[in-house]
Each structure stands twice: as C-alpha cells, then as structure tokens.
C-alpha positions in Angstrom: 31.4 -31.0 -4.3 30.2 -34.5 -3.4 27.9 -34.2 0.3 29.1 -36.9 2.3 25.1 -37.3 3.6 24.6 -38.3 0.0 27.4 -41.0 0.1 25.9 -42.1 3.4 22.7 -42.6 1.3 23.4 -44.6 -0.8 25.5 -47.1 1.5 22.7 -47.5 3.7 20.7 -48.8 0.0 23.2 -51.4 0.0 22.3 -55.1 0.8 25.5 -56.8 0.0 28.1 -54.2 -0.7 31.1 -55.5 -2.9 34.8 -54.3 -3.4 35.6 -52.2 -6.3 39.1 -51.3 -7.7 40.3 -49.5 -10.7 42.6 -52.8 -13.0 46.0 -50.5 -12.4 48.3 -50.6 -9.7 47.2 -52.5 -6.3 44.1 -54.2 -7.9 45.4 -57.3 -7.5 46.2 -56.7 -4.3 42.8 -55.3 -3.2 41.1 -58.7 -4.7 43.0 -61.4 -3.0 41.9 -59.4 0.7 38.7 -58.6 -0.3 38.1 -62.8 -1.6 39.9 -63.7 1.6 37.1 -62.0 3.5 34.6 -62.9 1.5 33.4 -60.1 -0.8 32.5 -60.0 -3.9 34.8 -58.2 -6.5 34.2 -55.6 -9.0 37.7 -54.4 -11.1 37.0 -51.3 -13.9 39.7 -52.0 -17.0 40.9 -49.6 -19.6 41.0 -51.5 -22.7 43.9 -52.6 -23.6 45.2 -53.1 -20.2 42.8 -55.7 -18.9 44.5 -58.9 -19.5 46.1 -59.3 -15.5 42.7 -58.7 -14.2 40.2 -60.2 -16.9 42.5 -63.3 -17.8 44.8 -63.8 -15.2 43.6 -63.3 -12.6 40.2 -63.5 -13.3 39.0 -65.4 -10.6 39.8 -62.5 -8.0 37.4 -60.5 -9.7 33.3 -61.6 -9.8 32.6 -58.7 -12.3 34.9 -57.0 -14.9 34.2 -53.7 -16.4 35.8 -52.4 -19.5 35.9 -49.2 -20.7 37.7 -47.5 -23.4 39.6 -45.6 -20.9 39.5 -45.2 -17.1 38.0 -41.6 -16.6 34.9 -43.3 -18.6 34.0 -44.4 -14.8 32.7 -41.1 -14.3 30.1 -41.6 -17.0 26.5 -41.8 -15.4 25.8 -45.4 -17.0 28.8 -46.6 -15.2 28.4 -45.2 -12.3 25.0 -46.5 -12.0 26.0 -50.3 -12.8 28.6 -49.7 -9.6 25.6 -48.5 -7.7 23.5 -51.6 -8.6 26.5 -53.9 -7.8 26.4 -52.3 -4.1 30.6 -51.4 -4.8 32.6 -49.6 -2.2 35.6 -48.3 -4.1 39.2 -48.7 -3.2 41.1 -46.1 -4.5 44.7 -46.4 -5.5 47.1 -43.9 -7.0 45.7 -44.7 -10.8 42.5 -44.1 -10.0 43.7 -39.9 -8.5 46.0 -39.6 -12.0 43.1 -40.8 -14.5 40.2 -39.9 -12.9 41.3 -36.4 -11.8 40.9 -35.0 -8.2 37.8 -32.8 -9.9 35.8 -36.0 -11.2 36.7 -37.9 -8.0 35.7 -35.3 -5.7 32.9 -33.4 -7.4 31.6 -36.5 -10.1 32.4 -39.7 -8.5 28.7 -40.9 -7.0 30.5 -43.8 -5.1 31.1 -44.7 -1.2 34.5 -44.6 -1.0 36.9 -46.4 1.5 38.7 -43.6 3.1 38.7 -39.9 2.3 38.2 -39.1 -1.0 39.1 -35.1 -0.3 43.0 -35.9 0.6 43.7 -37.5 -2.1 44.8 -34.3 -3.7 47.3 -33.6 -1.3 49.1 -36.1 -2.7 50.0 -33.8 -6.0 52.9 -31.2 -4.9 51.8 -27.9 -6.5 48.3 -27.4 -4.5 47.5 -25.3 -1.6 47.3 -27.7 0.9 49.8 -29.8 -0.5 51.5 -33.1 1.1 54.8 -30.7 2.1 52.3 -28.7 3.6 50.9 -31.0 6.0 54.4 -32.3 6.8 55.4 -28.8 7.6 52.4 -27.5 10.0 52.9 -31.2 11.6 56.2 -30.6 12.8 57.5 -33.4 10.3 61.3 -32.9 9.7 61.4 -33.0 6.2 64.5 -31.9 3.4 65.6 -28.5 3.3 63.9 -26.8 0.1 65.4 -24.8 -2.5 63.4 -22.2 -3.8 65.5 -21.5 -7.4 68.7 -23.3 -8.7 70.7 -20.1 -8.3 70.4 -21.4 -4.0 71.6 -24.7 -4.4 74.8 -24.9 -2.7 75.2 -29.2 -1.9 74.3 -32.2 -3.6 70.3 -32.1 -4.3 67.5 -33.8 -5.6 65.0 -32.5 -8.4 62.1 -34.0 -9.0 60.2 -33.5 -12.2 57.3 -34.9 -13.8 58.3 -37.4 -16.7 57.5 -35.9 -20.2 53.8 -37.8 -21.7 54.3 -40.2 -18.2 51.7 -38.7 -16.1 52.9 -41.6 -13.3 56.1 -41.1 -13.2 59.2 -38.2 -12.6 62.6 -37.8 -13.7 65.4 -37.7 -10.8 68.6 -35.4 -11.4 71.5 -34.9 -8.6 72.9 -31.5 -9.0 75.6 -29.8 -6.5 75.8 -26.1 -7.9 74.0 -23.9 -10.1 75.7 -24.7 -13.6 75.5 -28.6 -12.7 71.6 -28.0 -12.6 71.3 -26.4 -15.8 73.8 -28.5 -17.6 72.0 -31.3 -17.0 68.4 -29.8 -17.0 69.1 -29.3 -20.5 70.5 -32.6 -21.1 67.0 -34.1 -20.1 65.4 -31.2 -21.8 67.0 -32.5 -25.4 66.6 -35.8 -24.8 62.8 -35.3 -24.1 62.4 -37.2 -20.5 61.4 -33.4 -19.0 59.8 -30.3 -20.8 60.7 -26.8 -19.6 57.0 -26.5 -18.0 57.2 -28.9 -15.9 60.8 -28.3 -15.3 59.9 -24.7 -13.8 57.2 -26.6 -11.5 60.0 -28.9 -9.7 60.7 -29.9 -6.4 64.6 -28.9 -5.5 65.6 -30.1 -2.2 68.8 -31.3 -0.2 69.3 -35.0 -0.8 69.6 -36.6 2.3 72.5 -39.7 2.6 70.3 -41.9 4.3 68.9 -45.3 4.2 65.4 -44.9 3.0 62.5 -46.6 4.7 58.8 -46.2 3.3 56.8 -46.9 6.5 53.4 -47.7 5.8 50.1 -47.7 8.0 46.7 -48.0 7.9 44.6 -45.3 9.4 41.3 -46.2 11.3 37.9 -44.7 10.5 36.6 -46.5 13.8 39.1 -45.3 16.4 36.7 -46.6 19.3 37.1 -49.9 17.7 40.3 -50.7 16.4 42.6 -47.6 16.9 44.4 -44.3 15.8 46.7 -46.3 13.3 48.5 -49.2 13.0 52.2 -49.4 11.7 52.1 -52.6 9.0 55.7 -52.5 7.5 58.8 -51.0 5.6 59.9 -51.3 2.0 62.0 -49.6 -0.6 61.5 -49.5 -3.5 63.1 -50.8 -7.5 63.5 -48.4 -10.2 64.5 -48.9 -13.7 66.6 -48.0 -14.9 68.3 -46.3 -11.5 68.6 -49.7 -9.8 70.5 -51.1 -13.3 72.7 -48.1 -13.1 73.8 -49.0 -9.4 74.6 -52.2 -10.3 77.5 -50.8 -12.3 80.9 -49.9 -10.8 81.9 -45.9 -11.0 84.1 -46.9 -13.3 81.2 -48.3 -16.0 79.2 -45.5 -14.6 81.3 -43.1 -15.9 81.3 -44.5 -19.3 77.2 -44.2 -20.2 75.5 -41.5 -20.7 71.6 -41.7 -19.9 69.6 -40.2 -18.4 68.4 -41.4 -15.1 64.9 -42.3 -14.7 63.4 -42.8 -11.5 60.5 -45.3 -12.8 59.2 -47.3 -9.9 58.9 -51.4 -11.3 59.1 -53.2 -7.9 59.2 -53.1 -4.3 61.3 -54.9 -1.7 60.6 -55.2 2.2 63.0 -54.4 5.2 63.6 -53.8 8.9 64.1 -51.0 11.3 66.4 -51.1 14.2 64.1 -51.1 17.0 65.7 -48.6 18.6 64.5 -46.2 16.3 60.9 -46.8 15.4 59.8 -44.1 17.6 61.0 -41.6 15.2 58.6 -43.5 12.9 55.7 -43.8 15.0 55.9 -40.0 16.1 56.0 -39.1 12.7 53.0 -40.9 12.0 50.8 -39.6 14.7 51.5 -35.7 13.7 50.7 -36.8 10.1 47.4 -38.5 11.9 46.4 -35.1 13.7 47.1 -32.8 10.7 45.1 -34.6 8.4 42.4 -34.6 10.8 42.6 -31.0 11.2 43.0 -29.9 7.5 41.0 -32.8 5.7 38.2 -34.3 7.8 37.5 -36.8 9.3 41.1 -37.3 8.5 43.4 -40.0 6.5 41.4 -43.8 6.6 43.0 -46.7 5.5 46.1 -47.4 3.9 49.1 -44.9 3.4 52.9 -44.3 3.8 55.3 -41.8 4.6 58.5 -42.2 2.7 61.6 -41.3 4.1 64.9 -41.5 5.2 66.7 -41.9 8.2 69.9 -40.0 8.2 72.4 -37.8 11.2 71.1 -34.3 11.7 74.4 -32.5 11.3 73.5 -30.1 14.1 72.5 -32.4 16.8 74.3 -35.7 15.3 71.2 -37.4 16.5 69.7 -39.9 14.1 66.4 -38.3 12.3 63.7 -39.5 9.6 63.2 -37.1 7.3 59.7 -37.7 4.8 60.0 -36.4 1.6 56.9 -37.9 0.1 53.6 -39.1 1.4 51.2 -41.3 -0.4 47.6 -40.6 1.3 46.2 -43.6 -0.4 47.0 -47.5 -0.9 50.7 -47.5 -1.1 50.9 -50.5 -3.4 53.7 -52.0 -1.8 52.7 -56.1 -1.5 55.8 -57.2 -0.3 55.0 -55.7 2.9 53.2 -58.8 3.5 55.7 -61.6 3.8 58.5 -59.5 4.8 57.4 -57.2 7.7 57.3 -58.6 11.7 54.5 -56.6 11.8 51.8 -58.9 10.3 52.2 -61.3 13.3 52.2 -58.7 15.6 48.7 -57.2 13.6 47.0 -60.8 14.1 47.8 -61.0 17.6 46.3 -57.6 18.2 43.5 -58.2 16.3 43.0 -61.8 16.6 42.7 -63.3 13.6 45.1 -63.8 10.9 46.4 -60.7 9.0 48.6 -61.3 5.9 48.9 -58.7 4.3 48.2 -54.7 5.1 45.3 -54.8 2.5 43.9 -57.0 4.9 43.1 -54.3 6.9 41.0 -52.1 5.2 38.5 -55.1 4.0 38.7 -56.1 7.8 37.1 -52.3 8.9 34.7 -52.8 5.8 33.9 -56.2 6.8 33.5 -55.0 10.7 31.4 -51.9 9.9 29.1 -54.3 7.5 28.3 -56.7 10.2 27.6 -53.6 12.7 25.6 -51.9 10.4 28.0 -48.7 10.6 29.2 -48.6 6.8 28.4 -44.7 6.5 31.4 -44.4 9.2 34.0 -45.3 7.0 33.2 -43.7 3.3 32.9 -40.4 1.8 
C-alpha cells in the first residue's frame, strides 16, 4: 500500500503542480475549472477514445497522453512523465473501473485530490462497502433482501451489465416467480450472466422522487468547512427514460429488456422544508468516512436518494441507496442549482460550477504552501 508520507514527498518536489484527469467521464468538466483557475492541464486517453479531449476540446488540455488503454497509467514510464509534469490527479469513476482499486491504491505513485483509499467503497461486494457506511451512520437506506425466495413487494435488482463493466441492468420484481421469470429473460438475452446475477443487490423500491444531492467535502476544515451542499440532479437513462415516454398501453406491447444505462443528467430543486433531511444525512456520511477511511471523504461526492413517506411514521424520509465517494459527474449542477450563488457569496468569489471547488482547495493549499493536506 501507497504511504501517504511518500505522496507528501513528492508534492512538496512540485514547483508548479498541474491538474490531471483520466479523458472518460468528468474530464471535461475537471479542465474548464482547473483553466478557470489557472492551472495547467494534463488528460490521459485510451486510444480510440481521445477525440473529445485531444480534438475537441483540446484547448482545455495543455498536455495529452495517449495510451493504448487506460490501466497503462500505471506503467512506470507514465507515471514518471506525470511526476515531471508536477500533476495532481482528479479521479473520476473511470479512472476506479480501469485502473482497479489495487493499482490505484498500491501502484498509483501520484498525489491524489482526495482519498484515494474510499474509493473502493464505492463497489457493493467489499467489506467495508458504501451500504456499509450508510448503515453504521444511521443513514435510512431501502430494506434489503437477502434471496428472492423473501421478496414479498415490488423491488429493485441491480446487476452488473454483461461485458459493461460501467453499467447495471435494472429489473422490478414483486414475488418470487416474477424474479426468476424475468432473471432468465435477461439471462437469454445476454444483458446479465448468472455470476453476476448471484452477486446482486435486491432491495424494496422506494416510490419516491429521487434527488442525487451532491457535496464537496473539505480537506481544510479550519479553512473552508465540514462540507458544502452544491446541488441536486437526476439522472437520463437509455433506454429506461425512452420506455417512460410510452403510454402503458405501448408499454405493454415491447418487449425489452430494460437497461438502466446512465447518458445524461438533469438538475432540480428541493422543497426547503426538507433539506435538513439532506444535510443530516450528509454529515453522518462526513463522520463515518472519517472514522472508517481517514482522513475521511475530500472533494466531490453524492448521495443518491429518494425522498418518500415512511409508512410507519408517515413522516417524509430520504432514503440513499447509492453513494458515489468520488466526482459525481453531474455538470448540470452548475447552471441549475441555487446553490452556486449561495457558494460565491460564502466564499467570495464566483463559483460556477461544483468542480470549481475542488481546484479552489488546490489552488488555496498551493498559495499557502499546504498541498500535502489535501492528497494521498
């Protein structure tokens, strides 16, 4: 395992530390804040999937690496170029599935942004998994079902997509029989295998209006804070959010399966009355971490949810039943969310989007000379 001392090490080599990013998922995102604040830019490209970042876009980006595919940033020749281009890495959901939590943890010879050590709770089969943390923090979350033979109301199973390492495959069964009937459906139509069937989440599916609420967690509490909320947004799925666009009655007449493939995002509010729930939620999610993974979550991350009645209490609830310990990827949080304004006037200066905020604790810790605070 990587020793944070060494990390420390080599920021304090650095003379003029750049932004780094791995070209998948929030890169873009990661190079219009880091430009905005001045940093130079360093995106790493699997081959083949370069052209946003290398062509489009390339004038976020002051130095492109290519390499035949992304865990290739592990090799020692790579890693040294990042050294000599001073980069503090960013890391975003692509960069945990193609990299690996073993490479990132035990190979990666980079200052990171954040904790690099939580980003396995993400995955749901670990130890110390992200239902884990939810449950020692208190967090109402779904009620599980440990086999289909207990499912006894309308549920949710979520199973890792066949050959999509990214993505999972959402069925809705009510009983016993409706789970196996179409289990095997998506079984013979190759969206799910039976091993990774076996390894699937059941739980209740709660009738709610879902809110992912996003935040960015502070490595200098002194400074800035515990955490800061930034925003809601839901997200757009193909080809579930073509199916709802159907009436029942066309519903009924297709049959495919569902797939639960995340293509875009969309922003919304929160009755007021109610962000407490949110807020209380994230500050037992704050502690846990902090307990469990030091020095805790930095940076970017969101607790996706839904806020529904508790049937017991009829007292409005949000239930979490994912977390994403890393860059959400969610840039419509930006333009849409109250909360920017309320960000700039806290912090005073302009925020515009919540990736502004980690490059703001990079660029702060920089200018103090405290950039071994805030990697691992």
């Amino acid at each position: 395992m990587i020793k944070k001392e060494n990390i420390q090490q080599i920021v304090k080599a650095y003379k003029k530390p750049r932004i780094g990013v791995l070209g998948s998922h929030s890169a873009e995102e990661v190079g219009i804040a880091a430009k905005s604040f001045g940093f130079e830019t360093v995106v790493i490209c699997q081959k083949g999937r370069d052209k946003l970042y290398s062509d489009y876009n390339r004038f976020l980006f002051d130095e492109v690496i290519l390499l035949d595919k992304f865990n290739d940033i592990l090799n020692n020749d790579i890693q040294e170029k990042l050294r000599e281009l001073n980069v503090i890495f960013i890391p975003n959901r692509s960069f945990s599935v193609y990299v690996g939590y073993g490479g990132i943890e035990n190979d990666f010879e980079i200052p990171i942004y954040g904790n690099r050590f939580i980003l396995r709770a993400e995955e749901r089969q670990g130890s110390k998994n992200q239902y884990w943390l939810l449950e020692q923090a208190g967090i109402r979350i779904p009620k599980r079902f440990n086999s289909p033979q207990e499912i006894d109301r309308l549920c949710v199973v979520k199973v890792q997509q066949k050959n999509k390492p990214l993505e999972r495959a959402f069925f809705y069964p009510t009983n016993p029989e409706d789970y196996r009937q179409k289990a095997n459906d998506l079984i013979e139509k190759e969206v799910i295998d039976k091993e990774d069937l076996d390894k699937a989440r059941i739980e209740e599916y709660i009738l709610g209006q879902k809110f992912n609420a996003n935040f960015q967690g502070w490595a200098l509490q002194d400074t800035f804070s515990s955490f800061d909320f930034v925003g809601f947004d839901d997200r757009k799925q193909t080809n579930l959010s073509g199916i709802r666009d159907l009436t029942a009655a066309e519903q009924l007449k297709i049959n495919i399966p569902i797939k639960n493939e995340e293509i875009g995002h969309y922003g919304l509010t929160m009755r007021e009355s109610q962000k407490p729930l949110v807020y209380d939620a994230a500050e037992k999610f704050i502690r846990i971490c902090q307990k469990e993974f030091p020095p805790g979550i930095i940076g970017l991350f969101a607790l996706q949810g839904a806020v529904a009645e508790d049937p017991l209490t009829n007292k409005l609830e949000f239930y979490i039943f994912d977390v994403s310990p890393r860059i959400p990827g969610c840039p419509c949080v930006g333009p849409t969310s109250p909360e920017m304004r309320r960000l700039s006037l806290k912090l005073k200066r302009d925020i515009e989007t919540p990736m502004d905020l980690p490059i703001l604790e990079i660029k702060y810790a920089q200018e103090n000379n405290i950039l071994t605070e805030i990697i691992t």
